[in-house]
N, C-alpha and C positions, 0 to 999 in steps of 0.2 A: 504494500500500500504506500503511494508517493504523498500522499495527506492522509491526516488521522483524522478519521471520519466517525462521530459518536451516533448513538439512536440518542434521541434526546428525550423523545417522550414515545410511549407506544398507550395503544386502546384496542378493547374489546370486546364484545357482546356477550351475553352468552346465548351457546348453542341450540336451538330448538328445531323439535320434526319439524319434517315437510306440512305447513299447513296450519302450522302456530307461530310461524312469522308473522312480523311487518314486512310489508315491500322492501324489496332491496336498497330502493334510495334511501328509505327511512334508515335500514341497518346499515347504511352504509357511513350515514350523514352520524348519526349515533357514535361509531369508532372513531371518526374522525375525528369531532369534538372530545371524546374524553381522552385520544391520542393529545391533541391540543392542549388540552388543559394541563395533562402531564407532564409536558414540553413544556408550557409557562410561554406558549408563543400564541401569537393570533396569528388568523387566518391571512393577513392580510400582508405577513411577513415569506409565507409558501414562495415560491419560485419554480417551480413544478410541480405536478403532478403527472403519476402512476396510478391508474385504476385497476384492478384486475377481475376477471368476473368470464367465466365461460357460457355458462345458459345466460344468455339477453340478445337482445339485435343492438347496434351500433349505439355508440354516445351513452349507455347507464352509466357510464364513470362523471360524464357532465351531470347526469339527473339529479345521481346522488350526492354530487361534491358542490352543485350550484345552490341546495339545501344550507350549506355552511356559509357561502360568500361568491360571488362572481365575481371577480380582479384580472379578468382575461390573464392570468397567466396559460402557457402550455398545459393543453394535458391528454396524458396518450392511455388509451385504452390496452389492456394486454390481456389475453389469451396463450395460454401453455398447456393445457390440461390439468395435472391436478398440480401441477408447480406452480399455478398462475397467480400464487400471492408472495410467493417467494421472487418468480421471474420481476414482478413489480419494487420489490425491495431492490433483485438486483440491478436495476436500473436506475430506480433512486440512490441510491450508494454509487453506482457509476457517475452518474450527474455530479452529483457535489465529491466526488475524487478526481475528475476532469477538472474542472475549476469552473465549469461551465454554470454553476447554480451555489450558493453555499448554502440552500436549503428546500427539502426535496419532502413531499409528502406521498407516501406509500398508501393505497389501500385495497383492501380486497374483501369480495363481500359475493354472496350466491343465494338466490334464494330457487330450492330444487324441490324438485318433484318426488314423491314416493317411489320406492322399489328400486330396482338394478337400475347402474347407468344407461344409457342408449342414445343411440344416435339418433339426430333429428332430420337428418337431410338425407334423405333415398332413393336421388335423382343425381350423385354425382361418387367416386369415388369412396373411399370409406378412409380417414387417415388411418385408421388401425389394420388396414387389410392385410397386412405382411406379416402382423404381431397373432393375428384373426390365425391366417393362414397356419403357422408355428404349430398354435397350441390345436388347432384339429389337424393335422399330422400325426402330431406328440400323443395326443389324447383325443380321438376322437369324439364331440358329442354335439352334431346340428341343435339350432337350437339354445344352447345353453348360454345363460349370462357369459357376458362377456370377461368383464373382471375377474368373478370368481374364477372362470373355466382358464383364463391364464396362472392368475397367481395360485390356485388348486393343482396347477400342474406342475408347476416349480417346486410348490412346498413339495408333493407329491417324489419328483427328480431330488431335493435333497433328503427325505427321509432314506431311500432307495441307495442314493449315493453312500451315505454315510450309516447306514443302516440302524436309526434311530426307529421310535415311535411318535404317531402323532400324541401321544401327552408330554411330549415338547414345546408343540403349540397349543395346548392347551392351559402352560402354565404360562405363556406370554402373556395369555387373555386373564389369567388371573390377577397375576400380577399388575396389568392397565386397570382393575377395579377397586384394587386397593390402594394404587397411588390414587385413582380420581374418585375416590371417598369425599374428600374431604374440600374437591375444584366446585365454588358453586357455579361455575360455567361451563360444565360438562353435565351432559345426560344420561348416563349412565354410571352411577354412585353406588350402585349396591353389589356386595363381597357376590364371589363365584368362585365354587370348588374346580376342581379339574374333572371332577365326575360327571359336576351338570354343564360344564363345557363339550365334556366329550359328550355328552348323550343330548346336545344340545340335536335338533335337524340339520342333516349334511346338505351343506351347498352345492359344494362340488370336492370329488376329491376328498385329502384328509380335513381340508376346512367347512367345520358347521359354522353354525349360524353365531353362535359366540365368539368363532373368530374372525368374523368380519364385521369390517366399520361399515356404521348407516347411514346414508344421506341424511345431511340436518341443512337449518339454516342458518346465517350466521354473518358475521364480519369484523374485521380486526384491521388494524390501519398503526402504521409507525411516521415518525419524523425523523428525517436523517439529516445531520447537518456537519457541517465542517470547524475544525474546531477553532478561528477565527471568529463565526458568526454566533457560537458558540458563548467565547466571551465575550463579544461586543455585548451581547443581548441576556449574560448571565442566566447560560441555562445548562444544566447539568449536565456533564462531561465524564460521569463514571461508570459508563456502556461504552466501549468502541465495538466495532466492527473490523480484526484485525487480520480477517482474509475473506473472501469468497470466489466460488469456482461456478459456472453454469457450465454442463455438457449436453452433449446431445451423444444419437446413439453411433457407437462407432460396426462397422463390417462385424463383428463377431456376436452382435444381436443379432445380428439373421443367419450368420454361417454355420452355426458350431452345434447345429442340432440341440440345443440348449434352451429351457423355461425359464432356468437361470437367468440366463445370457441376456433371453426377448425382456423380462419383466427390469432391466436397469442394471444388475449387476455390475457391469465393467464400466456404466454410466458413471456409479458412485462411486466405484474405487477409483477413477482418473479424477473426477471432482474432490475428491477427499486428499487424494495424494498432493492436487496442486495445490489447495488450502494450508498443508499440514508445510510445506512446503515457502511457501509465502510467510506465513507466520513464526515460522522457525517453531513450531511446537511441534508433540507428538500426541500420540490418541494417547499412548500414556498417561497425558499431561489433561484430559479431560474431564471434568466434575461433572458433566450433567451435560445430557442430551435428548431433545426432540427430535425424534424421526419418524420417518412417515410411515406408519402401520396400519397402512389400508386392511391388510390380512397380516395375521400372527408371523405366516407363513414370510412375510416381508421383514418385518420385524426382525425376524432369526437371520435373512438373508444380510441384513444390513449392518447386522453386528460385526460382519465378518468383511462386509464391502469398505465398510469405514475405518476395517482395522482397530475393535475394538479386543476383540478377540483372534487367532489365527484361523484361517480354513478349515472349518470340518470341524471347531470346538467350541459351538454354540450351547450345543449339550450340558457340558462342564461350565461353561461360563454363566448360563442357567440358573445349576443345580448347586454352585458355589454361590450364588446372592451376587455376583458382581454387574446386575443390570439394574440393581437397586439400592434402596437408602443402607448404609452401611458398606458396601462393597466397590467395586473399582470406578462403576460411574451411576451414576444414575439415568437411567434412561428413561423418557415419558414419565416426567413424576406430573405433569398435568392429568394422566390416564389417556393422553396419545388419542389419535383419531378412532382410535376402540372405545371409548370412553365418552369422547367428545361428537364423534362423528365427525363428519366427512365434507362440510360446504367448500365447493374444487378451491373457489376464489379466495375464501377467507383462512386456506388451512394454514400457507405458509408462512400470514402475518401474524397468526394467534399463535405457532410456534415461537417466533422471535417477541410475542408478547409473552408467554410465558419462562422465555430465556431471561430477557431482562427484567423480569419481576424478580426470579430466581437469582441474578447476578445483584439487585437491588438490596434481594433479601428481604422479600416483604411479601414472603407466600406462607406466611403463617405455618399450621399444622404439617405442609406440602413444603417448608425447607429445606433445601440442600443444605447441609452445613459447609460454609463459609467457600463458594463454589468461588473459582478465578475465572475459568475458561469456560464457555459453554461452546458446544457447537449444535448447528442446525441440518437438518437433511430433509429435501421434500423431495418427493420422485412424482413426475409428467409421464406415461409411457407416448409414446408416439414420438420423440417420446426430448425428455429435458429434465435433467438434475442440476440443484443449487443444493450444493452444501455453504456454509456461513458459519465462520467461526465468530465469534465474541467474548472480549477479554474485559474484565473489571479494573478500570482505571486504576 
């Protein structure tokens, strides 16, 4: 990073079904002001905006942000799949490290329909067709939701690989209910055994319905600024932002006959390596992490993509407590999009809002003890990963 770039303030709703929302503008206009407020900036000091939101037609990012202030500044809509709150950070954080803005508003917000994800447009291409294609090869099942029947295949591929059981992933989902006991912005708060996970209805594959995150709705919004504008405007400076990496998918998503491979894997290890890299830290070196646990079965993959653990010893790293309080990091102490659910647009900015509460240290019950580093991981399949590291001044 050639400027040290801080989050200044971040906001966020909480999560609710499909169909217990406000309108998106209304959730979106909502994070933004209590992002604001926590910033100790008004609206009129922004110099960009970043909206991010996948289900809407053109301009919801004006709907929802003209709700707060109209000051014609820029402001760009973004779309990524489910990184789409993350891809918006990472472009506010690009802005004011250019020098092109020294202050940059992020937000992300989704308001979704019940049931599986699906596509809306049936008259053109399908962007997931290559990833589609894979998993009925891999596993053939016409018909079958989409997400589960890829990431069902993968967990599926690593149990077989490393010749585990699914009450591996059964204890991830445990585990996300007993950190989000206690988030009153998550949906799902109540304890679950591995028994009534596993005998929860199979989706697809070894993942039931316990291991998979639900459509909600939702939005969360950050302010990034530069630490120049920072002090002029005396606004809080002890979150940086001391690396981030965005990828996309390289040849060995579609080559290597792999579930692994299509769902992000070698996404997140190159996103992770250049982070770890930029920063001069190690995964060692991490207190506490949000990553994207669409399915358990992701979860497990990404302890291993980010080099939290080594290849094939997610098992062990499990069954030792080191993905939780007491042990080597803490992973989703929010209760992770299993917990919280799944709104595409708002997930990757309620992650970096739960990092910096966490780095803040003002998450009550749901404390890290005395975290320095945090990092973030959201995975896009079609595909785009932001890993985001954050250091405590």
């Amino acid at each position: 990073m050639t400027r040290k770039i801080f989050v200044a303030g971040v906001g966020m709703i909480p999560f609710v079904k499909p169909g217990k929302s406000e309108s998106y503008d209304i959730m979106g206009a909502k994070a933004v002001a209590i992002a604001l407020e926590d910033a100790g900036v008004d609206y009129t000091r922004v110099q960009q905006v970043y909206a991010g939101y996948v289900y809407g037609d053109s301009t919801c990012g004006q709907r929802a942000v003209y709700h707060v202030g109209m000051t014609g500044v820029p402001l760009i809509n973004v779309n990524n799949n489910c990184s789409t709150g993350s891809s918006a950070l990472y472009l506010a954080r690009q802005a004011v490290e250019s020098g092109a803005v020294e202050c940059a508003l992020a937000v992300g917000f989704e308001q979704m329909q019940p049931g599986a994800l699906v596509s809306h447009f049936d008259d053109r291409p399908e962007p997931l067709g290559a990833f589609i294609d894979i998993a009925q090869q891999l596993k053939p099942a016409p018909g079958a939701p989409m997400a589960p029947h890829m990431f069902g295949t993968a967990g599926a591929e690593y149990l077989d690989k490393f010749g585990v059981g699914p009450e591996l992933f059964a204890k991830v989902s445990v585990k996300a209910r007993r950190h989000a006991e206690h988030n009153d912005k998550a949906i799902f708060r109540t304890l679950v055994t591995e028994e009534e996970v596993l005998g929860s209805p199979t989706i697809f594959g070894p993942m039931t319905r316990l291991m998979c995150c639900p459509p909600t709705c939702g939005a969360a919004a950050a302010i990034i600024v530069s630490e120049a504008f920072a002090r002029k405007h005396g606004l809080k400076t002890d979150v940086a932002i001391l690396a981030q990496s965005m990828t996309t998918d390289f040849t060995s998503t579609f080559d290597q006959g792999s579930m692994i491979k299509a769902v992000g894997y070698d996404m997140t290890g190159a996103a992770a390596k250049e982070v770890y890299e930029k920063a001069g830290v190690g995964p060692d070196d991490v207190d506490v992490c949000e990553l994207h646990d669409c399915f358990t079965a992701n979860e497990v993959l990404t302890y291993e993509g980010l080099g939290l653990t080594p290849e094939g010893t997610a098992e062990k790293f499990i069954a030792d407590g080191d993905n939780t309080y007491g042990g080597k990091v803490v992973t989703n102490p929010s209760g992770g999009l299993l917990s919280k659910g799944h709104p595409l647009g708002a997930t990757g900015l309620a992650q970096c809002t739960e990092l910096v509460d966490q780095l803040r240290g003002r998450c009550g019950v749901r404390q890290v003890e005395n975290p320095k580093i945090a990092l973030q991981h959201n995975l896009g399949l079609g595909g785009a990963c932001v890993v985001t590291m954050y250091g405590r001044a």
